[in-house]
N, C-alpha and C positions, 0 to 999 in steps of 0.2 A: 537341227536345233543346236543352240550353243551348249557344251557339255565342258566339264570340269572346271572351271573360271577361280582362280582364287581370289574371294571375294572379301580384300582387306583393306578397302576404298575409302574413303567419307563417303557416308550416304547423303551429304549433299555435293559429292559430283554426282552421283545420279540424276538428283534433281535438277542441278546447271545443265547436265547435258540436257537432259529433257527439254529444256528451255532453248539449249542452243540449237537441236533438233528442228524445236518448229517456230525457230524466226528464221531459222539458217544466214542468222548475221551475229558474230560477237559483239559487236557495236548494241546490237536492240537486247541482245540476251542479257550483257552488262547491266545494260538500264534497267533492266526489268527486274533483276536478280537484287539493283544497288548494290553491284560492284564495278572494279576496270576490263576493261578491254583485255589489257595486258593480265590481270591478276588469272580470267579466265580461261584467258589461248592457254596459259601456264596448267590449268586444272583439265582441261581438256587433251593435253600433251599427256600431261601425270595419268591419264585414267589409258590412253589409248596403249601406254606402256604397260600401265598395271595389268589391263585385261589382255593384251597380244593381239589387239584386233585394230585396224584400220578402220576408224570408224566414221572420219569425213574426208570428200574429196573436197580440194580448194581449186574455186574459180574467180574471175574477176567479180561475181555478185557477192559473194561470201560464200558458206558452208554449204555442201550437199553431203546427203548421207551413205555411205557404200552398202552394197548389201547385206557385209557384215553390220555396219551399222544399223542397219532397219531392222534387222532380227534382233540388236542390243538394245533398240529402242522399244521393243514390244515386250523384251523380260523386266528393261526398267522398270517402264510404266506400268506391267504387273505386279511388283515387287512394291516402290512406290504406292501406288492404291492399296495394295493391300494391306501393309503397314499402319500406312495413315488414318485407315476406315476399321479395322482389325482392333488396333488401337484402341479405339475412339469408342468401339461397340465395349470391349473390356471395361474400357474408364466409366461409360455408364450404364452398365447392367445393375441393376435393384437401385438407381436412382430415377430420378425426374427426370425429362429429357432436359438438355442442354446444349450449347455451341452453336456451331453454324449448321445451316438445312441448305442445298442449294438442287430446286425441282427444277426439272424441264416439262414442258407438257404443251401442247397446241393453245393458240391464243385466244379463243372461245372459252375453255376450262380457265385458263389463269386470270382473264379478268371477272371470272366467278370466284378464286380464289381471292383475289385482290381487293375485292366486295368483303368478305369475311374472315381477315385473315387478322383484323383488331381483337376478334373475342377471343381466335384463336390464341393470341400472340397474353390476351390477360391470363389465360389459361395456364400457359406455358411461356412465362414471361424472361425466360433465359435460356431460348433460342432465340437465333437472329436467321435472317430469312436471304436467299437469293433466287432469284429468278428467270428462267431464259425460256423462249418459245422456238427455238430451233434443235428437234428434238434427234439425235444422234446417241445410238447405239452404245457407240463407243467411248462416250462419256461416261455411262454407266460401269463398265468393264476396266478402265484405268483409275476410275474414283474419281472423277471431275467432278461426277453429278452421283448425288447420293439415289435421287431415285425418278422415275418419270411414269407418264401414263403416256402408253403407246398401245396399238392393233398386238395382238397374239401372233400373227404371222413376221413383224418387222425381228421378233425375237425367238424362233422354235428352233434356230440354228444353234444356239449358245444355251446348253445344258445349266452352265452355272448364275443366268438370271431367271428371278423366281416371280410371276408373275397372279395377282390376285383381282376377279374381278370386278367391274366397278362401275359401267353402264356401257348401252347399247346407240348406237345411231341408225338411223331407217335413210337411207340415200338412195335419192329417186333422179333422175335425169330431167335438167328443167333449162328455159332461155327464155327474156324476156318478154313481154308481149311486144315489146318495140322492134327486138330484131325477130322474131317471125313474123310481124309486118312485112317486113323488108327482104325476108328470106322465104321460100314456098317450104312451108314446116316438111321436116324428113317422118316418115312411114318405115322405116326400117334403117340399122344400123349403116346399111351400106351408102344410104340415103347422105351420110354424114360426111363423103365427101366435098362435095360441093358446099360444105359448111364450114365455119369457124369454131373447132372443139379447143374448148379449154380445160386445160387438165391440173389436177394437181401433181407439185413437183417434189421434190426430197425423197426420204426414204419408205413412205408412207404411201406412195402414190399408187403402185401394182394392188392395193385394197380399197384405196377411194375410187380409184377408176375405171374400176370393175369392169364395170355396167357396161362400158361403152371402151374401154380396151381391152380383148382380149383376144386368144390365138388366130379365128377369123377377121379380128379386125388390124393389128396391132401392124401390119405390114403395109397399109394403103390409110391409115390413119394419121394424120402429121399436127400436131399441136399448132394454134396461131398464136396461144399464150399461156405459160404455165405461172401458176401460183403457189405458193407455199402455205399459207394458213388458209382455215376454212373462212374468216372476215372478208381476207382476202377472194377469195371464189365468189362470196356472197354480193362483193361489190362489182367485182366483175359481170357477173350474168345478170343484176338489177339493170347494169347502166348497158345491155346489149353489146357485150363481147363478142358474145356466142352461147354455144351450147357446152354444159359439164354436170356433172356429178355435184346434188350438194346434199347432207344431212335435210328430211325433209321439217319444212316449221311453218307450222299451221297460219300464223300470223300472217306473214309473207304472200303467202296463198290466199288468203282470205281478201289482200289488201289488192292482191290482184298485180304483185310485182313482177314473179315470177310465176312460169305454165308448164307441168309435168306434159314431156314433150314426148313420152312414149308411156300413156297411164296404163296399158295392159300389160307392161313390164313388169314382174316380178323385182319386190321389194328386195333390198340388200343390205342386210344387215351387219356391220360393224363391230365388231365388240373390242371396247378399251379397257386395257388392264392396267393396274396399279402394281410397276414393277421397278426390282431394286436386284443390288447381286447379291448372292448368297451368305456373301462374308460379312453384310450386315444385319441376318434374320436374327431376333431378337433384339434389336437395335430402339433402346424406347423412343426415339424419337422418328425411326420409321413406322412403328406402330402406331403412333399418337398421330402422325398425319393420317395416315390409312384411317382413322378413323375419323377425321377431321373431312377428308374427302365425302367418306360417305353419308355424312351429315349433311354439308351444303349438296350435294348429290340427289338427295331426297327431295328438295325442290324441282330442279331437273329431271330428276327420272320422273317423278309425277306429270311433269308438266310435258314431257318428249311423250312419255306411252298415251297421254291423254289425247293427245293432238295426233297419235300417227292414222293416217286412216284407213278405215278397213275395205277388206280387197276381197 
């Protein structure tokens, strides 16, 4: 780790570099910062002198980071986060929440958020909102993302996010009635070669896919097609993909879209947690969501435990 640095910098070369980091173009990092080309190679010379470390190689594409550089980039963008969010919890402790919120969460939860998010918003009418469904770790831990709902496993590695829970998913292995037409339905995991598995993809995937990858299987198992949200999976196995993992929903079953392809399998339960870093506990506008959560939540959870069936 980098040790004694005299750190008498503008804190926003920190922030250029960061930017120069991950475009690894001065040209896009310019634009993006709104300044010059030139003004920045200048702030980037100035910084690599200040700190004594070589912090990018230069090739004909633009900027690469040296390895000094990757470890400068990873106390930046701690330093960085935690300032800005550090900050931000200071300035509003004993008032009403306020500023920007920027959630990540899987695309099922956000357009339930997105349903409800006007009463919210009367409620607490000086914050403003941002939104992504591509839910990365590492968001949370440099402050891009104040806070997300993720599985308990995707984060037991990282002591300093703090996670709360918030509901449960029931995921059963299902394919449509069209492709086992077409397919002689499989009777055991192994069954599943000769099939088309579709799997979920990103950093979530080793807890949705439980069911159907694991140590016995995960070596003669090959994806035909990965997905990233659960809409995504949903659409896939109605219209005869294959066979995958999906949150089970009674509707679906009921209408006869999709068929639990191993119903003596034991149920697999999920559980999503409501989680943010540390350096923003007590944050009122982390609270006020969490509780914003488990209000439109209570719909859902009613309506998930109602429907899951018993075994």
């Amino acid at each position: 780790m980098l040790k004694n640095l005299q750190m008498d910098f503008n804190l926003n070369h920190l922030r250029s570099f960061i930017v120069v980091a991950r475009t690894g173009n001065l040209s896009a990092a310019a634009k993006e910062l709104g300044t010059t080309q030139p003004n920045l190679g200048r702030q980037m010379t100035a910084l690599e002198k200040e700190v004594n470390l070589v912090l990018f190689v230069r090739h004909s594409r633009g900027l690469g980071l040296t390895k000094q550089g990757q470890e400068f980039l990873e106390l930046c963008q701690d330093i960085v986060g935690r300032l800005a969010q550090g900050t931000n919890v200071i300035r509003e402790k004993d008032s009403d929440p306020e500023g920007s919120f920027h959630f990540v969460c899987g695309f099922g939860l956000l357009e339930t958020i997105l349903e409800n998010i006007a009463s919210f918003s009367i409620k607490y009418p000086k914050l403003s909102f941002s939104f992504s469904s591509i839910i990365n770790v590492y968001q949370l831990e440099i402050g891009e993302a104040d806070a997300s709902v993720m599985p308990m496993s995707q984060t037991t590695s990282n002591p300093d996010l703090i996670q709360r829970p918030l509901y449960d998913n029931t995921m059963r292995v299902y394919a449509s009635p069209s492709y086992l037409k077409s397919h002689q339905p499989p009777r055991t995991l192994e069954d599943l070669k000769s099939h088309r598995v579709v799997l979920f993809s990103g950093e979530k995937q080793e807890v949705l896919n439980k069911q159907i990858i694991n140590k016995d299987t995960m070596n003669f198992l090959k994806p035909f097609l990965e997905v990233g949200t659960a809409p995504g999976m949903r659409l896939a196995l109605i219209n005869g993909a294959g066979i995958g993992c999906y949150a089970y929903n009674k509707k679906i079953i009921e209408q006869g879209l999709l068929v639990d392809v191993f119903p003596d399998m034991p149920d697999h339960i999920v559980s999503y947690y409501y989680t943010y870093h540390k350096r923003l506990e007590g944050s009122p506008k982390i609270e006020a969501f969490y509780e914003f959560l488990k209000e439109i939540n209570k719909v859902w959870e009613w309506r998930e435990k109602k429907d899951v069936p018993v075994k």
